[in-house]
C-alpha positions in Angstrom: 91.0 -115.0 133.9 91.1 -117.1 130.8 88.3 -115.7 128.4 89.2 -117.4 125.1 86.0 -118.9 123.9 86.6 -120.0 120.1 83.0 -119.3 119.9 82.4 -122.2 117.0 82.9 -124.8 119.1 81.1 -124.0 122.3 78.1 -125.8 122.4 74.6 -124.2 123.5 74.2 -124.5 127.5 70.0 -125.5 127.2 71.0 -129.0 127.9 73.0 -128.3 130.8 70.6 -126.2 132.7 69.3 -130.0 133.1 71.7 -132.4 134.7 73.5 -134.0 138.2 77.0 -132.8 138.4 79.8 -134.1 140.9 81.8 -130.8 141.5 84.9 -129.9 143.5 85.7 -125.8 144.3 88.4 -124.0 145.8 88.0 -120.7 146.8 90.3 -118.0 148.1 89.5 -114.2 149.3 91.1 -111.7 151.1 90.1 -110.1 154.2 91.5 -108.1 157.2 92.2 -111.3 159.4 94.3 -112.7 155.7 93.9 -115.1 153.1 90.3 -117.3 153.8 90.6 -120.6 152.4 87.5 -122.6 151.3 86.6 -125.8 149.8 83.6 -127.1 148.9 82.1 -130.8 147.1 79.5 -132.5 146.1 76.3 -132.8 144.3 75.7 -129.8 141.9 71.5 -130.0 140.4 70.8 -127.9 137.0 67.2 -127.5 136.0 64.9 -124.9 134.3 63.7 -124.1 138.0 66.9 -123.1 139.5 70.1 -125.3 140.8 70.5 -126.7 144.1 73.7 -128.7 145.6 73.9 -131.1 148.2 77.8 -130.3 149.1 80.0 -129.2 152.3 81.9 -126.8 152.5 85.3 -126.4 154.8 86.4 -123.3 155.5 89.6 -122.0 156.5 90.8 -124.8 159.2 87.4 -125.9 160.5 85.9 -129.2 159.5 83.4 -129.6 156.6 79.5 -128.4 157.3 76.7 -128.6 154.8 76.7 -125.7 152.4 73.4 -124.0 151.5 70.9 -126.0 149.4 70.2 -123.6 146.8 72.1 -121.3 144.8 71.3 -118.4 142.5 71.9 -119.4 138.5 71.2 -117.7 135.2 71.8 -118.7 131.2 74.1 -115.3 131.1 74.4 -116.4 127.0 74.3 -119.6 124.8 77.7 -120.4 126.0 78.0 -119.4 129.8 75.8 -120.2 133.1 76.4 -118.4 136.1 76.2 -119.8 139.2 76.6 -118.6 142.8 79.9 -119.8 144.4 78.8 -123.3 146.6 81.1 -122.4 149.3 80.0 -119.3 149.8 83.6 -117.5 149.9 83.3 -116.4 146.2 81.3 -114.4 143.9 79.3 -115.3 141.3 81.2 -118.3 139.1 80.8 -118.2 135.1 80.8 -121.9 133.7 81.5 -123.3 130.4 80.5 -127.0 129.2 82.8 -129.3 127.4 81.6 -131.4 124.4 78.7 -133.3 125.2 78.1 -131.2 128.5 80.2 -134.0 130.0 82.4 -131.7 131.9 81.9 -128.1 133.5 84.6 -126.1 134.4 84.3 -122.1 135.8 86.0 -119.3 137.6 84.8 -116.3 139.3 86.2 -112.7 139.5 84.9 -111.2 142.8 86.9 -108.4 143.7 89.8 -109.6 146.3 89.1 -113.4 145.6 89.7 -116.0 143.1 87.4 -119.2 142.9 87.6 -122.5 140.5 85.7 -125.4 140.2 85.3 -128.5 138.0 82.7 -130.7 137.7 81.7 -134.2 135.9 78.2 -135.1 134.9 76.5 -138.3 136.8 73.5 -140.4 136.6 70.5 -139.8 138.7 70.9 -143.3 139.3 74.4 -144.8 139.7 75.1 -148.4 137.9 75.6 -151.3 140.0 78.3 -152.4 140.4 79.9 -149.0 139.4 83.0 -149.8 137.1 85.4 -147.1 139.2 87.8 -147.7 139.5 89.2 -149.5 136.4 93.0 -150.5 135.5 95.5 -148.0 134.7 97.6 -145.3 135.6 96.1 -142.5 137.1 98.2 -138.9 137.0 96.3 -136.1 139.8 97.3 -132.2 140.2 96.9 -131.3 143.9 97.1 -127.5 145.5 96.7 -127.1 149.1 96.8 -123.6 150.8 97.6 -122.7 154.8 94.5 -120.5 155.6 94.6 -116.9 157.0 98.9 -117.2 156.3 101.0 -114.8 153.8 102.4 -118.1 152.1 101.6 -121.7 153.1 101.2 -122.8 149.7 102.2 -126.8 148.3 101.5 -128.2 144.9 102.0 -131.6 144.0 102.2 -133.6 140.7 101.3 -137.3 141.2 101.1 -140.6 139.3 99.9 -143.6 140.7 97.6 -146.9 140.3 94.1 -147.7 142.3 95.4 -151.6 140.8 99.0 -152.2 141.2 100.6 -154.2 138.5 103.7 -155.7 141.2 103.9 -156.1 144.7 106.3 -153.3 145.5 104.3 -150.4 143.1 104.8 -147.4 145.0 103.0 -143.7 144.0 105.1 -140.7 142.8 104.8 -137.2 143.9 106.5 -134.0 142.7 106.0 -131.2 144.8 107.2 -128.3 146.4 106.1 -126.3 149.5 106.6 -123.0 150.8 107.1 -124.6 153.9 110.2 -125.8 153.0 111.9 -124.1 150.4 110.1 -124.4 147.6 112.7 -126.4 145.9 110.6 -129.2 143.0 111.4 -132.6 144.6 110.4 -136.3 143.4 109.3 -138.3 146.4 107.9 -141.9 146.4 105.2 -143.3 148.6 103.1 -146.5 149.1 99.9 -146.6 146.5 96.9 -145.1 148.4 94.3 -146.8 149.8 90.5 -146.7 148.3 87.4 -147.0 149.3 84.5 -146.4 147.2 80.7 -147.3 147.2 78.3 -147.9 143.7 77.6 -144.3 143.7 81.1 -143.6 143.0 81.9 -141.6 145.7 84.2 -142.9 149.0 87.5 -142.0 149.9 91.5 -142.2 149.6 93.9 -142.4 152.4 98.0 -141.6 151.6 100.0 -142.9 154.3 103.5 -141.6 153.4 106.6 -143.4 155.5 108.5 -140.4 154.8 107.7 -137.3 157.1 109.0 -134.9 154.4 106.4 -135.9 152.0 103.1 -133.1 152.9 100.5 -135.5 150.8 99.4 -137.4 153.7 95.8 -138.3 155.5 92.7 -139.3 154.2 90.3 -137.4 151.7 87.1 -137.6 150.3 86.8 -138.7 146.5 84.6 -138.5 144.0 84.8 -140.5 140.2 82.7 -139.7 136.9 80.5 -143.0 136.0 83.4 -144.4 134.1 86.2 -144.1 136.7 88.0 -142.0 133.9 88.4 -138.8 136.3 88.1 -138.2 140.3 88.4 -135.0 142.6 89.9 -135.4 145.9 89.6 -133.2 149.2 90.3 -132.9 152.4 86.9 -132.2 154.6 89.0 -132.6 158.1 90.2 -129.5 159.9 93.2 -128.6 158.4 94.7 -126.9 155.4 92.4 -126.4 152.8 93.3 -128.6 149.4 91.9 -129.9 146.1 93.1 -132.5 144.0 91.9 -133.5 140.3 92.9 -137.0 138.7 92.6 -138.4 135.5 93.1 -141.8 133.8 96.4 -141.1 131.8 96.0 -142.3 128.2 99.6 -144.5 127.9 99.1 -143.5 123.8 98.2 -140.0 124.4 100.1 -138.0 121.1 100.3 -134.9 119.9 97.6 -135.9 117.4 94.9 -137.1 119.7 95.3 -133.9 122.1 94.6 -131.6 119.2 91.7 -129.6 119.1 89.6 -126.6 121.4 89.5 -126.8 124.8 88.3 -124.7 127.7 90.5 -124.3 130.8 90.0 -122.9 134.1 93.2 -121.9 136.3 93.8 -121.2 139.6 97.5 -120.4 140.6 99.9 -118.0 142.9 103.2 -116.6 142.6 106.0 -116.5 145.9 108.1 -113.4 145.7 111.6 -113.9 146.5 112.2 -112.2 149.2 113.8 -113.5 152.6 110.4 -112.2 154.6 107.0 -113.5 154.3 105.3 -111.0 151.7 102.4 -112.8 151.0 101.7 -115.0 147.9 100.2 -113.2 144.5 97.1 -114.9 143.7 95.8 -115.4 140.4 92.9 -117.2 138.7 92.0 -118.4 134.7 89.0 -118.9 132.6 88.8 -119.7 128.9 90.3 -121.7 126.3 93.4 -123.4 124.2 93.6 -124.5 121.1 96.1 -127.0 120.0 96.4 -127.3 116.3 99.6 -129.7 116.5 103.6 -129.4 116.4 104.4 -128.8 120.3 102.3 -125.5 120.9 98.9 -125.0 122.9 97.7 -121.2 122.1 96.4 -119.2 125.0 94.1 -116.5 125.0 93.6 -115.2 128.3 92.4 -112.5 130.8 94.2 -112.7 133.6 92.1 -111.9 137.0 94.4 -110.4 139.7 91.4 -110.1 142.4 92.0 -106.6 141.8 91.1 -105.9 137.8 92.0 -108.1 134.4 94.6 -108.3 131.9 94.5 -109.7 128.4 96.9 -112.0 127.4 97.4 -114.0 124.2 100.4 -116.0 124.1 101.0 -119.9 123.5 103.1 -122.5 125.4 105.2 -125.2 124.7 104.1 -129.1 125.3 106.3 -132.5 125.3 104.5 -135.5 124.9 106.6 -138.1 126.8 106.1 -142.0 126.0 106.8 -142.5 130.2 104.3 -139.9 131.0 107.0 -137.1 131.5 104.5 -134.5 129.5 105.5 -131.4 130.1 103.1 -127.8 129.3 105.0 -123.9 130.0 106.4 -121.2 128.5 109.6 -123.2 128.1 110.3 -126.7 127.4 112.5 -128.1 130.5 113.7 -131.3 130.0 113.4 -132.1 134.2 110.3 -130.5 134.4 107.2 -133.3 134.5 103.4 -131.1 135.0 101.0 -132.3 132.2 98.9 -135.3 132.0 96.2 -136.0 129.1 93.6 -138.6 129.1 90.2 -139.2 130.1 86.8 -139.4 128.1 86.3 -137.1 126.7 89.8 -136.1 126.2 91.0 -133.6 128.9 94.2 -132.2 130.2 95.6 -131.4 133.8 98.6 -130.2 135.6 100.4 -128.7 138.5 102.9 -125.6 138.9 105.7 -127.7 140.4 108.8 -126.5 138.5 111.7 -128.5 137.4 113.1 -130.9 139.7 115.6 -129.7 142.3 115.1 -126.3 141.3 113.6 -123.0 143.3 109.8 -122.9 141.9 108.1 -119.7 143.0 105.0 -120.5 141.2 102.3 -122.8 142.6 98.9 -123.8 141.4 96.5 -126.3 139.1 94.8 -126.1 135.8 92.0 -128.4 134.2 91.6 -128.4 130.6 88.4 -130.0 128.9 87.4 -130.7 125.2 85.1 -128.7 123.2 83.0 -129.9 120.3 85.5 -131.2 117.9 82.3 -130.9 115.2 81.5 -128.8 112.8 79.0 -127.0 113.5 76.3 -126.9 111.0 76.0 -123.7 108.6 74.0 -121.0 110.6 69.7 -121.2 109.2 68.9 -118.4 107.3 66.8 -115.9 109.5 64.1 -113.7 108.2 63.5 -111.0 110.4 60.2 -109.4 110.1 58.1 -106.5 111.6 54.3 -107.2 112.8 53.2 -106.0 109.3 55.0 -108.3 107.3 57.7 -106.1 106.3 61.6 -106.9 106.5 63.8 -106.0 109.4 66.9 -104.2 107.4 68.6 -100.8 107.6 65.8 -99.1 105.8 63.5 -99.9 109.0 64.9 -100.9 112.0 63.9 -103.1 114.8 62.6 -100.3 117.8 63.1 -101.0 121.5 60.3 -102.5 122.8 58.9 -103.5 119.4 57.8 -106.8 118.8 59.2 -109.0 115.6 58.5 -112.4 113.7 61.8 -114.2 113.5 61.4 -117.6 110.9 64.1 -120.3 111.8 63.8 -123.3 109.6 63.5 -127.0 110.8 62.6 -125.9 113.8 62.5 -128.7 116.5 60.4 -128.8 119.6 62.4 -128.1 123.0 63.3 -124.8 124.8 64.4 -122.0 122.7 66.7 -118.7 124.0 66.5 -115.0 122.2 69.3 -113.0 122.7 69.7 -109.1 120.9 73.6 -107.9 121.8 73.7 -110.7 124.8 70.4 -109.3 126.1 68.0 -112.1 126.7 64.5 -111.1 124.9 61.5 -111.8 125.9 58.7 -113.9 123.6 56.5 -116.7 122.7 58.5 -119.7 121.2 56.4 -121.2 117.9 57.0 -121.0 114.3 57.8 -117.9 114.1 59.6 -116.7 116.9 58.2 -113.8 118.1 60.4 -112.1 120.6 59.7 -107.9 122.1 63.5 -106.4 121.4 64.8 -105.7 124.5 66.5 -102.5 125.9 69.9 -102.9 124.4 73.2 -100.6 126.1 73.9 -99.8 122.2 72.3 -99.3 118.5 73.0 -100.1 115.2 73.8 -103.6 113.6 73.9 -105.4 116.6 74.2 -109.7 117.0 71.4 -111.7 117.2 71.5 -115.3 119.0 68.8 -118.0 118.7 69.7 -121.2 120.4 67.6 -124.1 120.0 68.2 -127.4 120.5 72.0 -127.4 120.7 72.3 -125.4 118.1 73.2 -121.5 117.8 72.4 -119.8 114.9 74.1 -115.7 114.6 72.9 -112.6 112.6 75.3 -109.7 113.2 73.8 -107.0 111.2 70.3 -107.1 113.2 69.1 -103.5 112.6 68.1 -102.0 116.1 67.3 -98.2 117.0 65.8 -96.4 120.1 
């Protein structure tokens, strides 16, 4: 699970605890009957009150139902809300804003299952007539898993246009399916069809001509306010799937994809054996950053259902001028899985391996952009006992104690306390006065104020028993 937070660029989570959210997740979990498979899509609600979806969820091959109303949620820290898993397969899912609180991304690490979901902000009230979807090339990742089967895995790359530009435009699709043999083939297809109402929400229908090509059927589909990103699923009985799109940008460089980004992963390994040992799951959550010249550095924990493993590494990335963008380990010169675009700027992919080659690896991943500002210099914070004397080494905060905390410029709005990642309870006003919570340790320990997007940090915050 990607945990890599490059923690000057998150942005405070108050103002998303307040928004309307189109979401897409896919959820897998183990059990004695096999691999469960579930999808789920929607409406996701954040408020101060609680969070609510108006969503379906399809599980393993049945047919899409409508998934429970509300759902659990908590500020866990200034830059991660937890949420309960809106198909109900997974555990709790940790979530992480992109700039501007634009996009929301999150993973879960339940024992034996491995959840992702992405989600765009929308209006409470759509435009009319919504400007979805708009010219251009759009680029999609797709995964779809077999439910309750050791393998059953397809991932698809795809590049296509809502508009065509000539009569005989076709879509492209890379994939590869352990169906088959898991060899990376190029297929083409005719463009799909769309239908789409002013809320920006409708569906797409791929009618392949080819009977080799898995991509086929209609799906439900769902575009941010600016037609610059859709999610895709299937809500028949069936194979369970996901698919995220964005609107390529045809003068995406090296230069504009710089920066910190978040990025949630959900992927699975095929050993290569001549039986059916079942796939190895994994799942991502964290962040990249790109600082330029062809490398993207990871940071990650990797979540094997079972327990984590850190991981810092980087990968290689071509920038193609024909969209043949390319992210992994190694550069592959037949090897097309990386699309950049989007507002704000985001990345995507697929695992699907160089063309005509074995590719044991399957899988998506969804990157979005943190704040690309600096953050302003942290206020200075006086820290001060009920009798007027300084918080410091000399005399130390006590459990349970209350203190006076004086933030400058102080601007109306909710405001979050937090003593070693332990929310604390108070009275908001100039000063803060907060009651130090029971902490796990003592000593200098972090304290967090975030107040109106911004997080201010003191990490030598004296506290003793």
């Amino acid at each position: 699970m990607l945990r890599f937070v490059f923690l000057a660029a998150i942005p405070c989570l108050l103002a998303a605890q307040t928004g309307r959210y189109y979401f897409l997740e896919f959820t897998t979990a183990d059990s004695p009957k096999g691999r469960e498979v579930a999808a789920a899509g929607g409406t996701l609600n954040l408020a101060p009150t609680g969070c609510t979806a108006e969503a379906r969820v399809a599980r393993n091959q049945e047919a899409a139902k409508p998934a429970a109303p509300k759902l659990s949620c908590k500020l866990d820290d200034p830059a991660h809300l937890t949420i309960d898993s809106p198909s109900g397969l997974g555990g709790p899912l940790r979530v992480v804003a992109g700039e501007g609180n634009k996009l929301l991304i999150a993973s879960g690490s339940k024992p034996g299952s491995h959840a992702f979901l992405a989600a765009f902000a929308v209006p409470a009230t759509p435009a009319s007539p919504a400007p979805i979807p708009s010219q251009g090339l759009y680029r999609a990742a797709w995964f779809q898993a077999q439910p309750l089967v050791p393998r059953g895995l397809t991932s698809g790359f795809l590049s296509f246009s809502f508009t065509p530009r000539r009569i005989d435009e076709q879509a492209s699709l890379i994939n590869h399916s352990t169906e088959f043999d898991d060899v990376a083939r190029l297929m083409s297809m005719p463009l799909p069809k769309l239908e789409v109402t002013p809320a920006g929400t409708g569906t797409i229908a791929f009618a392949p001509t080819d009977l080799n090509i898995p991509l086929r059927g209609s799906r439900e589909i769902m575009f941010s306010p600016d037609g610059a990103f859709f999610f895709a699923w299937s809500t028949a009985a069936g194979p369970r799937d996901l698919m995220i799109g964005l609107r390529a940008d045809p003068d995406a460089s090296s230069y504009s994809w710089m920066g910190s980004f978040a990025i949630a992963e959900t992927y699975a390994t095929v050993p290569y054996e001549m039986n059916s040992k079942p796939a190895i799951l994994n799942s991502a959550l964290g962040a990249a950053r790109n600082s330029g010249g062809g490398f993207l550095e990871l940071e990650q924990n990797l979540w094997d259902g079972k327990s984590s493993t850190a991981l810092t590494t980087r990968n290689a990335y071509r920038i193609g001028t024909d969209g043949s963008s390319m992210l992994g380990p190694v550069l592959r010169p037949n090897e097309t899985n990386l699309a950049i675009g989007g507002n704000p700027v985001a990345f995507l992919g697929a695992h699907v391996g160089p063309l005509n080659e074995l590719s044991l690896n399957h899988g998506i991943f969804f990157g979005i952009r943190l704040s690309q500002q600096v953050p302003p210099a942290p206020a200075p914070l006086a820290v001060t006992h009920a009798d007027g004397s300084a918080v410091d080494s000399s005399k130390p905060a006590r459990v349970g104690e209350a203190i006076a905390i004086a933030l400058p410029n102080l601007k109306p709005g909710p405001v979050r306390v937090l003593v070693d990642g332990i929310e604390a309870q108070g009275k908001a006003g100039s000063p803060l006065t907060i009651t130090v919570p029971k902490t796990k340790r003592f000593g200098n320990l972090p304290l967090t104020v975030c107040a109106t997007g911004v997080v201010h940090d003191i990490t030598d915050l004296p506290v003793q028993p």
